[in-house]
C-alpha positions, -999 to 999 in steps of 0.1 A, spaced: 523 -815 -773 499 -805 -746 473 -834 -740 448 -837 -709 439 -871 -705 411 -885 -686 434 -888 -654 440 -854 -654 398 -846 -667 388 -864 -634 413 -844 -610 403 -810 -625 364 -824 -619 369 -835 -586 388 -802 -574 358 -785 -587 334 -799 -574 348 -800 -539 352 -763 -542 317 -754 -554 295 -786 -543 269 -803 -562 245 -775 -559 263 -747 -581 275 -767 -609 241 -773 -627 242 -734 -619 276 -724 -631 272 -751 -662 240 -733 -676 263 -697 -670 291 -710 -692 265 -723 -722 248 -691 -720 283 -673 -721 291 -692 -750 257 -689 -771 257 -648 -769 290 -650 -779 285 -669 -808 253 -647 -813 275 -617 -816 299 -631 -839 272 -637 -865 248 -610 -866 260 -580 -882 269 -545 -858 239 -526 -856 249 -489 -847 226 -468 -829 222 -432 -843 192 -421 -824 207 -387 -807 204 -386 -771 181 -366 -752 210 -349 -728 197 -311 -732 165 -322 -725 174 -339 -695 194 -306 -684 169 -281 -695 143 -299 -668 166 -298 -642 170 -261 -641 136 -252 -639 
């Protein structure tokens, strides 16, 4: 149905890399893996809810004096 090939692999590469040089990619490679690792993380831990309450009156009550 919808296939990429290598032909069409090494014109997506090339337009890349022409538009952000060989400098960024090892740059915007690691940003992508890291992307992808946290959001793996975060599919397997388990929601941790914070119910510490915050400190808002505190905050205000300093303010006013």
């Amino acid at each position: 149905m919808f296939g990429i090939g290598m032909p069409e692999l090494l014109i997506i590469l090339v337009i890349v890399f022409l538009i952000f040089g060989a400098n960024r990619l090892p740059e915007i490679g690691a940003g992508i893996g890291k992307a992808i690792r946290n959001f793996k993380k975060s599919i397997k831990e388990s929601p941790e809810i914070d119910v510490t309450p915050k400190k808002e009156n505190e905050h205000i009550k300093s303010n006013k004096k």
